[in-house]
MINU-189626 format. One record per residue: residue number from 1; residue in three letters; chain; x, y, z of N, C-alpha, C in turn. Coordinates in Angstrom, 1 decimal. Layout:
REM MINU-189626
[NUM,"ALA","A",[X,Y,Z],[X,Y,Z],[X,Y,Z]]
...
***
This chain:
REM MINU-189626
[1,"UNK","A",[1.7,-12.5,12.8],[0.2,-12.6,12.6],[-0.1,-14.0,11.9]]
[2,"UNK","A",[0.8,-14.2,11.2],[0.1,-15.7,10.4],[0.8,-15.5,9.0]]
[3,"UNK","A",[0.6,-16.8,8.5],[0.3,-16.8,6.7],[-0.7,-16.4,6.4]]
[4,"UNK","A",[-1.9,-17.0,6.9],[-3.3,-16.4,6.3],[-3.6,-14.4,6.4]]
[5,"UNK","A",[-2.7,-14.2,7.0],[-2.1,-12.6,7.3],[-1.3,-12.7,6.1]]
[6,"UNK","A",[-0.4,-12.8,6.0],[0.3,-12.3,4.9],[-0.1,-12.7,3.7]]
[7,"UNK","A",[-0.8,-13.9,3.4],[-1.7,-14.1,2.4],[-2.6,-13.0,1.5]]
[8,"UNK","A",[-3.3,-12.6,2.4],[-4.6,-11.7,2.5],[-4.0,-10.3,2.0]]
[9,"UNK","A",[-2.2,-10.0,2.4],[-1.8,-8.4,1.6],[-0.9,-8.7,0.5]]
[10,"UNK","A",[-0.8,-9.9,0.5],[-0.4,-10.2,-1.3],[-1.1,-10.2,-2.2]]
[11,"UNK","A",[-2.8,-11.0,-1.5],[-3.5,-10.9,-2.6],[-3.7,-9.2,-2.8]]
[12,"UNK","A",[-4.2,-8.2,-1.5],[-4.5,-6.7,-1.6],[-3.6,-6.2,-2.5]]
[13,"UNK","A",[-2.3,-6.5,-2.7],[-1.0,-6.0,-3.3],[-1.1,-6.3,-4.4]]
[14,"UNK","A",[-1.3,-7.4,-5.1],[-1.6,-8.2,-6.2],[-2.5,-7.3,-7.1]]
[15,"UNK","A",[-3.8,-7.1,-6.3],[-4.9,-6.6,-7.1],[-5.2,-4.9,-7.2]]
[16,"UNK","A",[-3.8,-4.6,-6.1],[-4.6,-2.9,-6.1],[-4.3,-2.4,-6.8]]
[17,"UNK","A",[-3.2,-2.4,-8.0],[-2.7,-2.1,-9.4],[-3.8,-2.4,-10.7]]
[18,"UNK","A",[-4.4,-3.5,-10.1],[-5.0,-3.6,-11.8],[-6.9,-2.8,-11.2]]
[19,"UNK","A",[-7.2,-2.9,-10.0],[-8.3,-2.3,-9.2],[-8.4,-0.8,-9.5]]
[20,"UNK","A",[-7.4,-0.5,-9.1],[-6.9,1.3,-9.3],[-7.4,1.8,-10.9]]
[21,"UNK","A",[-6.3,1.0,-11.6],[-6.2,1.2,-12.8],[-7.4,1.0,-13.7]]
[22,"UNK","A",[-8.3,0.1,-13.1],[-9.7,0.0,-13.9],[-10.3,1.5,-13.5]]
[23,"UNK","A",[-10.4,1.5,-12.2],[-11.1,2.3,-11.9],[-10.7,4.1,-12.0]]
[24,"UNK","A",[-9.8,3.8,-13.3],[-9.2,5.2,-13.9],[-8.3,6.4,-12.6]]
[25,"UNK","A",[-7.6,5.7,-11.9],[-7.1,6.1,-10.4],[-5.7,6.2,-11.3]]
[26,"UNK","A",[-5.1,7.8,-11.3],[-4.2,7.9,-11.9],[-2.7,7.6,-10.9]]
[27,"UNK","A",[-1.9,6.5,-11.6],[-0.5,6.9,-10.8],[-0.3,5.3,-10.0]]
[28,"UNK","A",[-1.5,4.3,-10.2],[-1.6,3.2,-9.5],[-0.3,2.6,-9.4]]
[29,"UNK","A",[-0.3,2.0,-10.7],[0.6,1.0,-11.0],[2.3,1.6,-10.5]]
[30,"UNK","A",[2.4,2.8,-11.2],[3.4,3.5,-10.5],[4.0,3.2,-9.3]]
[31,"UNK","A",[3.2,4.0,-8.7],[3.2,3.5,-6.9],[4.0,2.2,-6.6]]
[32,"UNK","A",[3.2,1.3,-7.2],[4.0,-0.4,-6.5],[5.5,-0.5,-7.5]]
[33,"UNK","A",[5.2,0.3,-8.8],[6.9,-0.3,-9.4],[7.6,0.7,-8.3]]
[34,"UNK","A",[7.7,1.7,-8.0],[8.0,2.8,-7.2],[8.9,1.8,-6.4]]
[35,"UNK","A",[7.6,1.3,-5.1],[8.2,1.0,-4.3],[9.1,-0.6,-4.4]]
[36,"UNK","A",[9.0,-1.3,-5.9],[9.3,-2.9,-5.4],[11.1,-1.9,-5.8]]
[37,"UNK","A",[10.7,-1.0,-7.1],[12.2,-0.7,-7.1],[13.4,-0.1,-5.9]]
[38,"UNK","A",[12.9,1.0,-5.0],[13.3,1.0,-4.0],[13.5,-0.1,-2.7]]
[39,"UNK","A",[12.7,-1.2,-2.9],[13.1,-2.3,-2.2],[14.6,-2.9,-2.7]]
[40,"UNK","A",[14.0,-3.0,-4.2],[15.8,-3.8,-4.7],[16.8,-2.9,-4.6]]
[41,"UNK","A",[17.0,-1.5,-4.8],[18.1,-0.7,-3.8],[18.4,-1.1,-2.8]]
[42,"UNK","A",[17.1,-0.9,-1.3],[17.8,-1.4,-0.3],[18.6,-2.5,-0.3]]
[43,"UNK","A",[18.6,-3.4,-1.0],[19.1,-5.0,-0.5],[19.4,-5.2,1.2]]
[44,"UNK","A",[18.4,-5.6,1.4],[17.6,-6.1,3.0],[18.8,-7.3,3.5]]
[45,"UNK","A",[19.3,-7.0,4.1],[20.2,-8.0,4.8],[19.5,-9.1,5.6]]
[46,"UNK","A",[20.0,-10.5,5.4],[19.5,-11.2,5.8],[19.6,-11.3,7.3]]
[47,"UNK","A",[19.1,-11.8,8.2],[17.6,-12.8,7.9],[16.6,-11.8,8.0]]
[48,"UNK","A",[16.6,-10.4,7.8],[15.6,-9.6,8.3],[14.5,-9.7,6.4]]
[49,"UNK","A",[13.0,-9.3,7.0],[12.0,-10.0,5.9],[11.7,-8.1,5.8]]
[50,"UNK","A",[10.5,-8.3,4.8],[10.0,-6.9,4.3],[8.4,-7.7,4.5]]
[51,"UNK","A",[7.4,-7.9,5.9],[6.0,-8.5,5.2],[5.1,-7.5,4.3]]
[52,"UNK","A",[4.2,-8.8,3.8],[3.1,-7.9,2.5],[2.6,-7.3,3.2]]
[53,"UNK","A",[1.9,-6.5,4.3],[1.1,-6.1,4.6],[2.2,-5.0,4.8]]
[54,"UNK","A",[3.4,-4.5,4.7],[4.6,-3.5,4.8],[4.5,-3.1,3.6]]
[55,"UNK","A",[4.9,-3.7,2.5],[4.9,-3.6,1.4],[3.5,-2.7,1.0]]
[56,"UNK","A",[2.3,-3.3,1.1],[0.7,-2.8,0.9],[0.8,-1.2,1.1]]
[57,"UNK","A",[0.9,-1.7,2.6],[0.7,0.0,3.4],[2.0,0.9,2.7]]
[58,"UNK","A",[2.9,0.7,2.6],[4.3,2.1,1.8],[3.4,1.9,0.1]]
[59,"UNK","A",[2.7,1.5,-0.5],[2.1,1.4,-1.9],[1.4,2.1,-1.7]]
[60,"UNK","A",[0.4,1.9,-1.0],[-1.0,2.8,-0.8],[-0.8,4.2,0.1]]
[61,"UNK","A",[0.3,4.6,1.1],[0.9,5.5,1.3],[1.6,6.2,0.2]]
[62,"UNK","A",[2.3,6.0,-0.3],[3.0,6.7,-1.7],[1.8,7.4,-2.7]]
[63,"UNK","A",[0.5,6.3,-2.8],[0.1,6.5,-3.8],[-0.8,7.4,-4.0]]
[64,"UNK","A",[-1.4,7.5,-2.3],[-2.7,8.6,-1.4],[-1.7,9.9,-1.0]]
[65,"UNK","A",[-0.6,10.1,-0.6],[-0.6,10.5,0.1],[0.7,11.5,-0.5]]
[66,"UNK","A",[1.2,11.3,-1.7],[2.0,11.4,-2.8],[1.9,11.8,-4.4]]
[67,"UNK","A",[1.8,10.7,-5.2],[1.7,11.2,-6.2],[0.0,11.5,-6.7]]
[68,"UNK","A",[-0.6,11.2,-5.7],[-2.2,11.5,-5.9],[-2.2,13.3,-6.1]]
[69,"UNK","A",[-1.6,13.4,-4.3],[-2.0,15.2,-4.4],[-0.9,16.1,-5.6]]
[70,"UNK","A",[0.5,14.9,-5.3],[0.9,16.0,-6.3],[0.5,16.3,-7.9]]
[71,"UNK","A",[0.0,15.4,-8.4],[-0.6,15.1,-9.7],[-2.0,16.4,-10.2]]
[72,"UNK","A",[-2.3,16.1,-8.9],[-4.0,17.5,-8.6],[-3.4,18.4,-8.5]]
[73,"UNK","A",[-2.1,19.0,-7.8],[-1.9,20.4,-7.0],[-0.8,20.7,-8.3]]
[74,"UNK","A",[0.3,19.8,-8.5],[1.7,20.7,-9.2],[1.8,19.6,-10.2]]
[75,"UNK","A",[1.6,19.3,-11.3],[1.6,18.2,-11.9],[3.0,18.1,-12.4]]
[76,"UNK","A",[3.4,19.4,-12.7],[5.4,19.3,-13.3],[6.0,19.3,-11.9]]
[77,"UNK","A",[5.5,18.7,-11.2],[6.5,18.2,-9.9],[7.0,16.6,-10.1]]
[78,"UNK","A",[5.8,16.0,-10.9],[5.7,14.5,-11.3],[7.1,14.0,-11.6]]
[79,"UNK","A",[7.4,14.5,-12.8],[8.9,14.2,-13.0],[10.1,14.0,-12.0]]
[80,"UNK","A",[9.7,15.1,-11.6],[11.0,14.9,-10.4],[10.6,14.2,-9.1]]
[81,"UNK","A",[9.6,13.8,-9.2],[9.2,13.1,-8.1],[9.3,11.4,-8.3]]
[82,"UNK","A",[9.0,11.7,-9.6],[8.8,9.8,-9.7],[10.4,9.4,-9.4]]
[83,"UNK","A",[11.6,10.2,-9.7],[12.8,10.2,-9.9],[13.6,10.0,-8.5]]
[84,"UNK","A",[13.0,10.9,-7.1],[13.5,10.7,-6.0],[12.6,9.7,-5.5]]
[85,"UNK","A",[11.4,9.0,-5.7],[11.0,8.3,-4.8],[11.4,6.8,-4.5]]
[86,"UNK","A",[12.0,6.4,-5.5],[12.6,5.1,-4.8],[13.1,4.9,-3.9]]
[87,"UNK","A",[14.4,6.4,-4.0],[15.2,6.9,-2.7],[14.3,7.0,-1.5]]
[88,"UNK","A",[13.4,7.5,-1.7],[12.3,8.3,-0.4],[12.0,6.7,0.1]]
[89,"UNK","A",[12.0,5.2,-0.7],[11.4,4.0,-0.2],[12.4,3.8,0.5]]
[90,"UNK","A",[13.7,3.6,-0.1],[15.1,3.2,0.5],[14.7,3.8,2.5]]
[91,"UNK","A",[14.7,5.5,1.9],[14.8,6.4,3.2],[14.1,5.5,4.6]]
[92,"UNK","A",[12.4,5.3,3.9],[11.9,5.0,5.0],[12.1,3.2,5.1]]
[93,"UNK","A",[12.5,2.3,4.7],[12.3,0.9,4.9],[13.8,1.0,5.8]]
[94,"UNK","A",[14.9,2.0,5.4],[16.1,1.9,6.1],[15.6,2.6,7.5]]
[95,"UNK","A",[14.9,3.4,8.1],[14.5,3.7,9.4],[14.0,2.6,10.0]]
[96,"UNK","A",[12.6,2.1,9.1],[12.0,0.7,9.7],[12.9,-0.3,9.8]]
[97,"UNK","A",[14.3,-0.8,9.2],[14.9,-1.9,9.5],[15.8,-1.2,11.1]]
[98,"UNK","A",[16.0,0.1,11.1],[16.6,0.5,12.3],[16.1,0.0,13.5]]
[99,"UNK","A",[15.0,0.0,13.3],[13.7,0.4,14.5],[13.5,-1.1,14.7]]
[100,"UNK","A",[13.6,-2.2,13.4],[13.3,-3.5,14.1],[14.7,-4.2,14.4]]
[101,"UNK","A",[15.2,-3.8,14.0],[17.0,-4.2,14.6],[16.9,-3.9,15.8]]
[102,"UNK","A",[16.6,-2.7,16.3],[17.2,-2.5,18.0],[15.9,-3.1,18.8]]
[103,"UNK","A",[14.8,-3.8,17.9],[14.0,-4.1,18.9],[14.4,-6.2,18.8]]
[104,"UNK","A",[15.2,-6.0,17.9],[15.6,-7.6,18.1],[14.7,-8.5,17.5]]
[105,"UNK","A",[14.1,-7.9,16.3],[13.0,-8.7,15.6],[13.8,-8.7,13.8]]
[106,"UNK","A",[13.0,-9.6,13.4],[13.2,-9.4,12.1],[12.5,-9.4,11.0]]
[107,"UNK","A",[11.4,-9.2,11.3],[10.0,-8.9,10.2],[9.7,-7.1,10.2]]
[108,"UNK","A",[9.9,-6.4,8.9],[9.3,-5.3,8.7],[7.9,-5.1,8.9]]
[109,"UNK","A",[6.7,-4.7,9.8],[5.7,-4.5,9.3],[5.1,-3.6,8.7]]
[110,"UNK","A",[3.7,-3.7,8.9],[2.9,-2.4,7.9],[3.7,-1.3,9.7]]
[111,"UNK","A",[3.3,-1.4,10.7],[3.2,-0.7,11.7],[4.6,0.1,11.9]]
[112,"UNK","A",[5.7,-0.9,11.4],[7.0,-0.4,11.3],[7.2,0.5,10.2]]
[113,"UNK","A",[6.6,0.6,8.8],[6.4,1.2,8.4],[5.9,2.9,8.1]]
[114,"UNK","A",[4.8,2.4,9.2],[3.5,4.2,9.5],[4.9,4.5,10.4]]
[115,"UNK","A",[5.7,4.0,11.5],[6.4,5.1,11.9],[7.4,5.4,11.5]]
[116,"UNK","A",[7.6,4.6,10.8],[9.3,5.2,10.0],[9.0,6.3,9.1]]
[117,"UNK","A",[7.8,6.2,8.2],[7.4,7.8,7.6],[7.0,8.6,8.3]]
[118,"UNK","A",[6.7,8.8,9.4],[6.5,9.6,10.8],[7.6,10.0,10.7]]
[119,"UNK","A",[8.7,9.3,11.2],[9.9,9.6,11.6],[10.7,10.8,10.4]]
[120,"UNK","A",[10.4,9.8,9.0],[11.5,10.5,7.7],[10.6,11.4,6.7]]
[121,"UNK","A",[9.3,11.7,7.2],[8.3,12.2,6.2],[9.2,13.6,5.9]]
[122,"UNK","A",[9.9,14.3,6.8],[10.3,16.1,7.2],[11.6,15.8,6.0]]
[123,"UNK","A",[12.4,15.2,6.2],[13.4,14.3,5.2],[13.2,13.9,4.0]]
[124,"UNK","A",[12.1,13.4,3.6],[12.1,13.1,2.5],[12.3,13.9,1.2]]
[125,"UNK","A",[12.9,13.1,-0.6],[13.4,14.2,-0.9],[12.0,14.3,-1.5]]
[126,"UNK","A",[11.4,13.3,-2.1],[9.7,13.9,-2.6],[9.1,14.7,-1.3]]
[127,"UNK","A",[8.9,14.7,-0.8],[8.0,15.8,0.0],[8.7,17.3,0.9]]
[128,"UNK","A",[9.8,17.1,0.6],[10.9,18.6,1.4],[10.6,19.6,1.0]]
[129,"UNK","A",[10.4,19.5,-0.9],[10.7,20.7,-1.6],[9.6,21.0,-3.1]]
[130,"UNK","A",[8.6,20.4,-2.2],[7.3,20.2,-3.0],[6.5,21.6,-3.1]]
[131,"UNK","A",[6.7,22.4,-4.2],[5.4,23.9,-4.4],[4.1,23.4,-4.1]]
[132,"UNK","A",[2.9,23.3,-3.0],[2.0,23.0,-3.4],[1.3,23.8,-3.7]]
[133,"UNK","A",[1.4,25.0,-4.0],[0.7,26.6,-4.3],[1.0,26.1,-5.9]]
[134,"UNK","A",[2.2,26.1,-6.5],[1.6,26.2,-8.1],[0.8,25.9,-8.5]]
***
């Protein structure tokens, strides 16, 4: 896509932490330590990249789609959740490096991303064994 593309989800990445957080959005900042920690697990073999707009979309997926509901529905799930989800980053950026490996590329994107959680959402350990009735 460009620099001015990858520009544009550093700045979104940059600001959705302190945006969220004004705007009293519980779990923001979380979300991004979440996932940069699960990135430094992976350690990404070179020359393959992770782009910001990859990074954005797994932040704002974790954060909507994750510790948002579970915080509303089971809130003593929190604990154990903040605990496996780095692993759950590892899970899905290790699917997306699969998926751009065999396609002979080496940029992660946001798109590589939506399907690798497609793929490992059933897998994952935050969402396998989640009560959402409590």
């Amino acid at each position: 896509m460009g620099e001015r593309y990858d520009a544009y989800f550093r700045q979104r990445l940059a600001s959705f932490s302190t945006e969220r957080v004004a705007s009293r959005v519980p779990f923001a900042g979380e979300a991004e330590r979440i996932v940069v920690e699960g990135m430094q697990q992976l350690d990404l073999p070179s020359p393959y990249t992770i782009k910001p707009e990859a990074v954005y979309f797994l932040v704002v997926s974790l954060h909507e789609m994750i510790l948002g509901p579970v915080a509303s529905v089971n809130e003593q799930e929190l604990v154990r959740i903040r605990d496996v989800l780095p692993e759950d980053v590892v899970t899905i950026l290790s699917e997306a490096l699969r998926h751009v490996a065999a396609g002979n590329d080496t940029d992660i994107t946001g798109h590589d991303v939506a399907d690798a959680i497609s793929v490992t959402w059933p897998r994952l350990a935050s969402t396998s064994s989640i009560n959402w009735e409590e």
